[in-house]
C-alpha positions in Angstrom: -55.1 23.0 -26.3 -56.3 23.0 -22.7 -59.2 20.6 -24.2 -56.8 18.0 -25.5 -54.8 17.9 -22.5 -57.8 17.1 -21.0 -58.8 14.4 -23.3 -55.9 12.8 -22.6 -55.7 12.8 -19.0 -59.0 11.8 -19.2 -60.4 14.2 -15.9 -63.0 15.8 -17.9 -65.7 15.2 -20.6 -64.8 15.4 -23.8 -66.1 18.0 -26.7 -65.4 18.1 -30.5 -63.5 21.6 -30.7 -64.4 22.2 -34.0 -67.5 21.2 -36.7 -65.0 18.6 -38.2 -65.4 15.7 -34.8 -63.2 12.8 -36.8 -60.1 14.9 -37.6 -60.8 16.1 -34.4 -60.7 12.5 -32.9 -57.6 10.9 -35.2 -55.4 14.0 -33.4 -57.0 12.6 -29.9 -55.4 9.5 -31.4 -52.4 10.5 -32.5 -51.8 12.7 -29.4 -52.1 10.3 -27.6 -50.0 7.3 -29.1 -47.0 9.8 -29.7 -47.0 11.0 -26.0 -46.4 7.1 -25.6 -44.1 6.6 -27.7 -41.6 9.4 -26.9 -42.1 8.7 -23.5 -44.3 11.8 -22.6 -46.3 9.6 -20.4 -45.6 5.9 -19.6 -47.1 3.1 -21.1 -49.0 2.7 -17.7 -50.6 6.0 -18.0 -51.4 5.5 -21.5 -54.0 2.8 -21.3 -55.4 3.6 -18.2 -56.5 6.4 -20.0 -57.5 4.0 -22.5 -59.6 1.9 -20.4 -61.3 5.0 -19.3 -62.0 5.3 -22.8 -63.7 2.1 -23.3 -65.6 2.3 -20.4 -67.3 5.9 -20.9 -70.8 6.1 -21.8 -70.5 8.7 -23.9 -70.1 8.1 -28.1 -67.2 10.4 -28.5 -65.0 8.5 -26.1 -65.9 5.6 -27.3 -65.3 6.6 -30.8 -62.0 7.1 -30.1 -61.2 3.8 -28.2 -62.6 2.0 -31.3 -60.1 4.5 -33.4 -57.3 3.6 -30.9 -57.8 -0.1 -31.5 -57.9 -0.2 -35.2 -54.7 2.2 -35.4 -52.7 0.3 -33.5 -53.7 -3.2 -34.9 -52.9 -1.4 -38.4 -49.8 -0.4 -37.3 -48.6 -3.4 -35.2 -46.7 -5.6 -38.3 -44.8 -2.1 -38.9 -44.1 -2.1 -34.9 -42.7 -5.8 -34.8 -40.4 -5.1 -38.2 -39.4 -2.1 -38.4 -40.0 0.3 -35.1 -35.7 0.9 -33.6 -35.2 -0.5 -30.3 -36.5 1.3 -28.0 -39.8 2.0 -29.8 -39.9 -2.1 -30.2 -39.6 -2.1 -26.5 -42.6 0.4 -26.4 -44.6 -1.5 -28.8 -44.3 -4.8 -27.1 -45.3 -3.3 -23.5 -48.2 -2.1 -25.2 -49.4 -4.7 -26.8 -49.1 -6.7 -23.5 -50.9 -4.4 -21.1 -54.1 -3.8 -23.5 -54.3 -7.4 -24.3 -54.5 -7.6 -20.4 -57.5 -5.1 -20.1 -59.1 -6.5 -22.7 -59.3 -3.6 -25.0 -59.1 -5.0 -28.4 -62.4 -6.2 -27.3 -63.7 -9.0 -30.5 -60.2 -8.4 -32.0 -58.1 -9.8 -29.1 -57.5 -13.4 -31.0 -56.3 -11.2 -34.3 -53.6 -9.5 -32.3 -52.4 -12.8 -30.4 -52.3 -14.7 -34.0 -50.3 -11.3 -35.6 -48.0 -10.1 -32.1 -46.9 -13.9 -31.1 -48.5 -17.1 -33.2 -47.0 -16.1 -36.1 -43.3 -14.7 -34.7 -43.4 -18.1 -32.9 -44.7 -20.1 -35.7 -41.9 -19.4 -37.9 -39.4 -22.4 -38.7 -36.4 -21.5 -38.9 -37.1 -18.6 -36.2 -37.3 -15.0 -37.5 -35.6 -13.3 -34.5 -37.4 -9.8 -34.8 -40.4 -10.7 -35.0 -39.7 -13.9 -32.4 -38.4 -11.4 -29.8 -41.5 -9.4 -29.8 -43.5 -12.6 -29.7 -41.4 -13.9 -26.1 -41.5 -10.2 -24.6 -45.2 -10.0 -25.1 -46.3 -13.5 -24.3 -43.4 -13.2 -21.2 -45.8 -10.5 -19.5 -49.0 -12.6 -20.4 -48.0 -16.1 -18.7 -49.9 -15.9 -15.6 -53.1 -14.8 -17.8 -52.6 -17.5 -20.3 -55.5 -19.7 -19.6 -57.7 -16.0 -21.0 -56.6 -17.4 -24.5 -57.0 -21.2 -25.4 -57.2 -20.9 -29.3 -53.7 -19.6 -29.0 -52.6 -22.0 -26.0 -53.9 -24.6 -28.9 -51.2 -23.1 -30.9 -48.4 -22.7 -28.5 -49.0 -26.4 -27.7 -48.0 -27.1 -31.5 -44.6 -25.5 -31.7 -42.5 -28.4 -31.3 -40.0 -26.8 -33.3 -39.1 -24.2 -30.5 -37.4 -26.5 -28.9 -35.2 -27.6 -31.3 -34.4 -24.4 -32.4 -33.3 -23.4 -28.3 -34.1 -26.0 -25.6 -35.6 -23.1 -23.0 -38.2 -22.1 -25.5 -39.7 -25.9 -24.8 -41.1 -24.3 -21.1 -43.5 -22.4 -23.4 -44.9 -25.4 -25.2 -45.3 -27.6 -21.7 -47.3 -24.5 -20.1 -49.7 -24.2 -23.3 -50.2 -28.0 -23.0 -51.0 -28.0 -19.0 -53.6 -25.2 -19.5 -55.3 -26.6 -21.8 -55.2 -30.5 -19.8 -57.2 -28.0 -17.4 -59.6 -26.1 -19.1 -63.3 -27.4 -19.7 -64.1 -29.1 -22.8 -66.5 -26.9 -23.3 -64.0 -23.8 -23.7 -61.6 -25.7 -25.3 -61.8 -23.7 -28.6 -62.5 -20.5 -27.4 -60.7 -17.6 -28.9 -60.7 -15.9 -25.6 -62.3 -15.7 -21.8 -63.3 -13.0 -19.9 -61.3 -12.7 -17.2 -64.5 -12.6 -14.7 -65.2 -16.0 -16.3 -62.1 -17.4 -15.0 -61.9 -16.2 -11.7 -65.7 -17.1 -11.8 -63.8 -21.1 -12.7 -61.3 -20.8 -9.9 -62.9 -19.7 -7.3 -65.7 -22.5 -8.2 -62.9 -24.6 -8.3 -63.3 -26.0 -11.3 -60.1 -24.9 -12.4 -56.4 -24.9 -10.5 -53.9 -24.0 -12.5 -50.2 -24.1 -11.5 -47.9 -21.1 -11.3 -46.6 -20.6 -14.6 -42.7 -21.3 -15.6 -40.4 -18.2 -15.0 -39.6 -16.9 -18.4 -39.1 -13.2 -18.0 -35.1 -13.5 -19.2 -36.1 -15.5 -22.1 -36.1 -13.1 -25.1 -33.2 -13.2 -28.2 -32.5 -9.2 -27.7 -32.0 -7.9 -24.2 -33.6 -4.1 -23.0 -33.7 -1.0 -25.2 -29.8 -1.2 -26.5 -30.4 -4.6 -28.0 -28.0 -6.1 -26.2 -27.7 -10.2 -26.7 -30.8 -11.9 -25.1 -30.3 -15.1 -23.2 -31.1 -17.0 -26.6 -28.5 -15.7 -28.7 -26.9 -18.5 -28.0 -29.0 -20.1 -30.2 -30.2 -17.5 -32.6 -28.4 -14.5 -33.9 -29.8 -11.6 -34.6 -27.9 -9.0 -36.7 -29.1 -5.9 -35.0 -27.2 -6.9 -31.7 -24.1 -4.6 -31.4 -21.2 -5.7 -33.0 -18.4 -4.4 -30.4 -21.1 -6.3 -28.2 -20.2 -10.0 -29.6 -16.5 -9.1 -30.6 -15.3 -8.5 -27.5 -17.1 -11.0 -25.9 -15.5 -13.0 -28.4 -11.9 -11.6 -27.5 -12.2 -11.6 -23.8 -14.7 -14.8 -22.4 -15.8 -14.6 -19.5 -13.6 -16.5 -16.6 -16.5 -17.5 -14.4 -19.2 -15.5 -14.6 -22.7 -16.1 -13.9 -24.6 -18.0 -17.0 -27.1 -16.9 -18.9 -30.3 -17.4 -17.2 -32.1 -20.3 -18.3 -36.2 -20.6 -17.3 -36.6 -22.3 -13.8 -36.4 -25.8 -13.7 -34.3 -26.3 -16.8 -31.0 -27.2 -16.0 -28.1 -25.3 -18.0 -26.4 -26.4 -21.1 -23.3 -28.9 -19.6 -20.9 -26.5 -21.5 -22.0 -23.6 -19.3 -21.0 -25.1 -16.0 -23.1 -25.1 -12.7 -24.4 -21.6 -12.2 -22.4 -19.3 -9.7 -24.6 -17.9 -6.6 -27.6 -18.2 -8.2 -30.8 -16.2 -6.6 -33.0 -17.8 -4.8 -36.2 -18.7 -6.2 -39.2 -16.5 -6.0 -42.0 -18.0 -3.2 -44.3 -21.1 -4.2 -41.9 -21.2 -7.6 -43.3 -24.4 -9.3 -40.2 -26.5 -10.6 -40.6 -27.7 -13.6 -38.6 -31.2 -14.3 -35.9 -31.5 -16.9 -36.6 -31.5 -20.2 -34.3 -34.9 -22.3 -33.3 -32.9 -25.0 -32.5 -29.8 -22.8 -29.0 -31.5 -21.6 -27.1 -31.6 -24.3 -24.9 -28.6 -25.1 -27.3 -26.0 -27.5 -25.9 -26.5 -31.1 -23.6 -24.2 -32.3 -24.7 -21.4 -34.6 -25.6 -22.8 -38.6 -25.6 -26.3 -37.1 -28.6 -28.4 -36.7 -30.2 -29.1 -33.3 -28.6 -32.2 -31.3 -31.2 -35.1 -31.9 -31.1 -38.2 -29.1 -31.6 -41.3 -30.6 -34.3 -42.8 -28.3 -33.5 -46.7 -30.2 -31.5 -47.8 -28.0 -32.9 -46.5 -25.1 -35.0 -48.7 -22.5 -38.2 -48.5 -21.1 -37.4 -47.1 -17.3 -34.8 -44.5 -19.5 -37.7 -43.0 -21.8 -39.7 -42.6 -18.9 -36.9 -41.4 -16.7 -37.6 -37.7 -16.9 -41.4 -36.2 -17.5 -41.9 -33.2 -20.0 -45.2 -32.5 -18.1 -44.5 -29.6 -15.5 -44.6 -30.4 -12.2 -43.2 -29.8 -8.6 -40.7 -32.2 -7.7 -41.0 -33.1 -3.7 -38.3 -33.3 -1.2 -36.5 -36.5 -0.5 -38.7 -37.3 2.5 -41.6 -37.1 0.6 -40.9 -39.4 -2.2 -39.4 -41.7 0.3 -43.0 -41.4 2.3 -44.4 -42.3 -1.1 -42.5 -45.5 -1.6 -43.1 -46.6 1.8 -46.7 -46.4 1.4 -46.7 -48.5 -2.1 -44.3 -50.8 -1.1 -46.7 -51.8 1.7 -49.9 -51.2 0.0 -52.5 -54.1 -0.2 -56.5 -54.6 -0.6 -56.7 -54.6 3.6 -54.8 -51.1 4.2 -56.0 -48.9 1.4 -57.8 -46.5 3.8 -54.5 -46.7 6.4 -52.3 -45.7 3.9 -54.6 -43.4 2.1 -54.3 -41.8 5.4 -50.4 -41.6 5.8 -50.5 -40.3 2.2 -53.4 -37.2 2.6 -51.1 -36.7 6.2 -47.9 -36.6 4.5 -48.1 -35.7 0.7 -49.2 -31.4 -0.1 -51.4 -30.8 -3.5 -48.5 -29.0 -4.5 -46.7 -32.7 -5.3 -50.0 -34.6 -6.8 -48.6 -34.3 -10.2 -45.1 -36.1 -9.6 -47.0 -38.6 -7.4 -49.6 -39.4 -10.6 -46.6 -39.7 -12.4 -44.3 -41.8 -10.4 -47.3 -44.0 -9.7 -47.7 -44.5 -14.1 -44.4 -44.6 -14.8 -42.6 -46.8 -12.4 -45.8 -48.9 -10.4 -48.1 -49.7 -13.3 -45.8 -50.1 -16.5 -44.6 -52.7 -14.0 -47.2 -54.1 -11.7 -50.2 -54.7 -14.5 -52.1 -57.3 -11.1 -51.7 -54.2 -9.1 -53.7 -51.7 -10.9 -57.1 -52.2 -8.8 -55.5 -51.5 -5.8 -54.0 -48.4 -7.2 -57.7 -47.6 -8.5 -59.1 -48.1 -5.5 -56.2 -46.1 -3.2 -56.9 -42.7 -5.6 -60.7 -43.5 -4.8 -60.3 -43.3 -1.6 -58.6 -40.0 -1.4 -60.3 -36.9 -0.4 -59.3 -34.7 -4.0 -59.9 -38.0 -6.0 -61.4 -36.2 -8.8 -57.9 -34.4 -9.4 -55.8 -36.8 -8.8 -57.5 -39.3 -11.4 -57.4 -36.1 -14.0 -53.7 -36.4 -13.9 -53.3 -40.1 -13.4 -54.8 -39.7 -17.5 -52.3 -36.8 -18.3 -49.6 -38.9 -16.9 -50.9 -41.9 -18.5 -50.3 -39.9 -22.0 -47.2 -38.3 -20.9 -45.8 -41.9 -20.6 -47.4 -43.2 -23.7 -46.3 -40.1 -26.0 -42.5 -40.9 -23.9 -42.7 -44.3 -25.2 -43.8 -43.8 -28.6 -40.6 -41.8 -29.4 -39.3 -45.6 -29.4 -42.1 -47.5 -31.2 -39.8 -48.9 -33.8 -37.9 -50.7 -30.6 -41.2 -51.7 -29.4 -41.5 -53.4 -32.7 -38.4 -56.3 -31.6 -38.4 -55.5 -27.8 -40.5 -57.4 -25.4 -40.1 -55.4 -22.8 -40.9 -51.9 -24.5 -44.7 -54.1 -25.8 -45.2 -54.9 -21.6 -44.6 -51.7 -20.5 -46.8 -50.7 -24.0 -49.7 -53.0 -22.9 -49.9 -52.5 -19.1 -49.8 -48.6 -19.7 -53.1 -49.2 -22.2 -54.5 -51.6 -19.5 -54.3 -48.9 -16.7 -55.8 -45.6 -19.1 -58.5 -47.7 -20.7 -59.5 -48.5 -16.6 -59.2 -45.0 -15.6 -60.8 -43.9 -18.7 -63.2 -46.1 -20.5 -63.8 -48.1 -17.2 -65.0 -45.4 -15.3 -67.2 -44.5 -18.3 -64.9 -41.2 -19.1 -64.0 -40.5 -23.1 -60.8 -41.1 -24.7 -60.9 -37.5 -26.8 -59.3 -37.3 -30.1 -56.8 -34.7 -28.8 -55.8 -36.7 -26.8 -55.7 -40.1 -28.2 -57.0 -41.1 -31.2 -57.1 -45.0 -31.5 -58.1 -44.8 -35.0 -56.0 -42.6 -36.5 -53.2 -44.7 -34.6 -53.9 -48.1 -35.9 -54.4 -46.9 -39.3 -50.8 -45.0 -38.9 -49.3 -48.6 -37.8 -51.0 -50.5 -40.6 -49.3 -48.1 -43.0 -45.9 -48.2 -41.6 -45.3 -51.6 -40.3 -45.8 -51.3 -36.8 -49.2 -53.3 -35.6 -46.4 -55.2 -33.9 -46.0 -52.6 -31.2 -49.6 -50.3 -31.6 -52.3 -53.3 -31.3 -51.6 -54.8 -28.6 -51.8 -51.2 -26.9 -55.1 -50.6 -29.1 -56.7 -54.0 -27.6 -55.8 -53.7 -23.9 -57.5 -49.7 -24.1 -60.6 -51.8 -25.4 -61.0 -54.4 -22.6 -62.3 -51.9 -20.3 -65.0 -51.5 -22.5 -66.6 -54.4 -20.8 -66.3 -52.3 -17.1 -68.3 -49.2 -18.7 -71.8 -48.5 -19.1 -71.5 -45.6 -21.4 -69.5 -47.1 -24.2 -71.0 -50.9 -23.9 -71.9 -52.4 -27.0 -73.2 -51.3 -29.5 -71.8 -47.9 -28.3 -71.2 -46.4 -32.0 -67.3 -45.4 -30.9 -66.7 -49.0 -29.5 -68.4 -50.4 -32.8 -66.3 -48.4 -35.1 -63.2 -49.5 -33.6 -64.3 -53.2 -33.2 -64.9 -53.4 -37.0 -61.3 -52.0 -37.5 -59.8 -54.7 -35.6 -61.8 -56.9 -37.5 -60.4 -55.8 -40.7 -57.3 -55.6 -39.9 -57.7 -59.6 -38.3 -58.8 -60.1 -41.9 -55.3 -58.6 -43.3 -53.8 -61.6 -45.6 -50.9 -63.4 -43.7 -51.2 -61.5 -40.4 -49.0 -62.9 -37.8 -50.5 -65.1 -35.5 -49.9 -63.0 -32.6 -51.4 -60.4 -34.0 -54.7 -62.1 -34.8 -54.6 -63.4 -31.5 -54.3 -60.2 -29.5 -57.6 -59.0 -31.3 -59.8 -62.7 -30.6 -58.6 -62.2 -27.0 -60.1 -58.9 -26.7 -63.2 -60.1 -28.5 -63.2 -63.5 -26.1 -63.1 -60.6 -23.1 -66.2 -58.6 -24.8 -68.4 -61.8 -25.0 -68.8 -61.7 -28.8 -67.0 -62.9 -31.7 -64.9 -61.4 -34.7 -67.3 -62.6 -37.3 -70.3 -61.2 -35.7 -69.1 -57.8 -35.9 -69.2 -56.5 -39.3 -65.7 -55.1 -40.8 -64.7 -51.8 -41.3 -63.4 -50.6 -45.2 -60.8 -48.1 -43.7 -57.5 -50.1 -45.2 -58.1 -49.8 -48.2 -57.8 -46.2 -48.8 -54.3 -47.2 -47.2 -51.1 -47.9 -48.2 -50.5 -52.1 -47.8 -47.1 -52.7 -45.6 -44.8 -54.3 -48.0 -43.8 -57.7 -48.4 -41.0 -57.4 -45.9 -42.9 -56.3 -43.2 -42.7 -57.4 -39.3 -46.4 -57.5 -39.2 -46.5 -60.4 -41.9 -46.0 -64.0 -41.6 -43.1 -64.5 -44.7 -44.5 -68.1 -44.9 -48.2 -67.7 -45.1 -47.8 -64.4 -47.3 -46.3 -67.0 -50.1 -48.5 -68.8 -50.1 -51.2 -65.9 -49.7 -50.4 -63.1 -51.5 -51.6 -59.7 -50.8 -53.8 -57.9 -53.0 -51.4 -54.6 -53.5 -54.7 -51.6 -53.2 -55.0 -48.5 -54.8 -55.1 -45.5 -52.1 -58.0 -44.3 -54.6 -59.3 -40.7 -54.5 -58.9 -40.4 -50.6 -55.5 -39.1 -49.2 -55.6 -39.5 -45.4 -52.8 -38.1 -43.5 -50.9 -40.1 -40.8 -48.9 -39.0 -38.1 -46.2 -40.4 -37.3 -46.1 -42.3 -33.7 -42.4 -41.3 -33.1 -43.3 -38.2 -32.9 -47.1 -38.6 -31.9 -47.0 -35.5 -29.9 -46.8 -33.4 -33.0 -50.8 -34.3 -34.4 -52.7 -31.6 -33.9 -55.5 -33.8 -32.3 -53.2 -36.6 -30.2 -51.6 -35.6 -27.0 -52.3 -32.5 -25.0 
């Protein structure tokens, strides 16, 4: 007995007891998950005797950290189903803390995918297995960036939000990590956490302060009280005498339910009373569009904007993309200095702007400079180029000039069938193309296919009538190609989208201004659309109908289009209103 106490407190060496070592290490095991478990010891105590475990040099201990490991992965469906309240609460603490230490070792990705992917993955939301997913992934936010295979994931869960608005902060986090993370560990399945500190302190990495989401769960401590989200989703183990009698007797005016920093509450739950203040250095995050209308009532669907009859300035009023929003004076120094920016006083206001503006607010800046200065000012975008140039952290700063240039692009695209009729929403359309191809292609940087795919988006309009809106976009990303040395003709990538342009020039009764926008570009490249040979990508596509926006009625009577098979080849198209949903399109 005086041996397994030992063991477990992990002060002395271990020794088999008896001839029979692996029954000998399955009680270890068991002794030591059930002191857990009834609360014995605390969950603290637990794995740092764990990690001494994993550490030891001896083959008993570690025999029993590798018998630890596959217990508790065997076990952990059972946990997140089945285990009462405050064994759940156990379970979830757990699987945090040795997901922090690393001790599932090769196995860490297997208990991400079965403790949180798949409870958050779920559509409509299971809210067991959902509230195990937030508490563990709510103690793992500020170690996020360990795990990009499942930030990948995360980043994909666009229904969260429309099943409850706060579970969106999750989605915008996944998507900024992985905006920061090398290419080259982009598809990791996990990274050591010297690596990363390695990163940071190299600084090739800066990552911002991740959203406050610790009230964000559907069942609240070990009583399973209602979370902050059962507003949203019920789950039938909360108390009943819980929700009657907040049913009989509502609250007069107390506080809301907390909501994750930076998203406003519901309209139907008033302004909060004496809030807390924020923790230090707390990174705001801006308001989410769809987080401020009222959260749908239970059995209802999610409220859904309609984006049609929005304009340009309103789709790109309010940024998805966390960032810190400045004070007053700030923005104000901002305008000042844009206002009165021109080719002789770059450096002077480059100046006033490294004096005036902290790192903290580069991300609304590169923002506000997209959205608002170059979807408007398409003969000012040199000058802009050459102001970030100048500045001392240029590097960063034209890193998120490209996320903000998608941000704004993805904003837009919600509205691509207005862009279709609307002047206006093409501009904006064009000039933002224009700017990323320069930032981009111009300074010799790839366009990668998770974060735009040009191809996949043309081939998407063809299909669904909207080369109206997407090719004009498509050609002004191209003209930059003349400014680049890496992707100059014949650069393989620029080829294979020149000879899709080419085809689809060649498309039976295309509207004028449609073959025109692809022989400007080609005018602007210094070659000509029958010297590049055409692509054969349409015709595994479905032809736009007779009716469509992207034909001349006229010419398309006289010329009629051959109607193709789609043949053996089924290619899946996204669809550009919701363009941040591809897998391989927008961070």
């Amino acid at each position: 007995m005086a041996a397994g106490r030992a063991s477990i407190e992990g002060r002395q060496e271990l020794s088999a007891p008896s001839p029979d070592q692996a029954q000998w290490i399955e009680e270890q095991v068991d002794q030591l998950m059930r002191k857990i478990y009834t609360s014995e010891i605390s969950v603290e105590h637990g794995v740092a005797t764990m990690v001494q475990y994993a550490a030891a040099a001896d083959g008993t201990r570690k025999e029993i950290h590798m018998k630890i490991v596959d217990a508790f992965i065997a076990d952990l469906r059972v946990a997140i189903d089945d285990y009462p309240p405050k064994m759940h609460v156990i379970a979830v603490s757990l699987t945090a803390a040795m997901l922090k230490h690393g001790l599932f070792e090769e196995r860490e990705y297997e208990v991400w995918s079965t403790a949180v992917i798949e409870g958050m993955s779920q559509n409509p939301p299971d809210p067991q297995k959902l509230n195990f997913a937030l508490n563990t992934l709510n103690q793992l936010m500020d170690r996020l960036m360990r795990w990009p295979m499942a930030c990948f994931k995360l980043a994909q869960l666009v229904h969260l939000e429309q099943a409850a608005a706060p579970l969106a902060a999750y989605i915008n986090y996944a998507r900024l990590i992985l905006d920061h993370l090398p290419e080259e560990v982009l598809h990791e399945k996990c990274l050591s956490e010297d690596y990363v500190n390695r990163l940071t302190m190299e600084k090739r990495l800066r990552f911002p302060p991740p959203p406050q989401l610790h009230t964000v769960t559907v069942l609240d401590g070990e009583d399973y009280g209602p979370g902050t989200l059962s507003r949203w989703i019920h789950h039938p183990g909360i108390k009943r005498d819980t929700l009657q009698r907040a049913e009989r007797e509502p609250p007069a005016g107390p506080p809301p339910p907390p909501v994750p920093a930076g998203l406003p509450p519901p309209p139907s739950m008033g302004p909060p009373q004496n809030p807390p203040p924020p923790p230090p250095q707390q990174q705001r995050m801006a308001p989410k569009a769809k987080a401020e209308a009222p959260p749908p009532a239970q059995n209802q669907p999610p409220v859904q904007r309609n984006y049609a009859n929005m304009t340009a300035d309103q789709l790109l009023q309010e940024p998805e993309t966390p960032m810190e929003i400045p004070p007053q004076s700030v923005k104000d120094t901002v305008h000042s200095i844009f206002n009165g920016l021109s080719q002789d006083n770059i450096k002077e206001k480059v100046a006033m702007f490294q004096q005036k503006v902290q790192h903290a607010h580069y991300r609304w800046l590169c923002y506000y400079t997209v959205s608002r200065r170059v979807t408007r000012e398409a003969n000012f975008h040199e000058i802009y180029i050459e102001f970030f140039s100048e500045c001392t952290e240029k590097k960063y700063l034209f890193q998120q000039l490209v996320i903000m240039s998608f941000e704004c692009l993805r904003l837009m695209m919600r509205a691509v069938d207005e862009a279709v009729n609307s002047i206006s929403h093409r501009t904006t359309l064009k000039n933002l193309g224009a700017f990323l191809g320069r930032i981009t292609i111009g300074r010799d940087q790839p366009l990668k296919s998770r974060s735009m795919d040009i191809k996949d988006l043309l081939l998407d309009a063809y299909e669904n009538s909207r080369l109206t809106a997407v090719l004009p976009l498509a050609c002004k990303i191209l003209e930059s190609i003349s400014r680049s040395r890496a992707f100059k003709l014949p650069s393989p990538w620029s080829m294979g989208l020149l000879s899709l342009l080419a085809e689809i020039h060649s498309i039976p009764a295309l509207k004028t201004n449609l073959t025109f926008e692809v022989e400007v570009l080609f005018r602007h490249l210094e070659i000509q659309v029958k010297d590049i040979a055409k692509s054969d990508l349409l015709r595994t596509k479905r032809a736009p109908a007779p009716g469509s926006c992207d034909l001349n009625s006229q010419r398309l009577h006289e010329r009629q289009v051959p109607q193709l098979s789609r043949g053996s080849l089924e290619c899946w198209a996204f669809d550009p209103r919701n363009l941040y949903n591809h897998p391989l399109a927008w961070f």
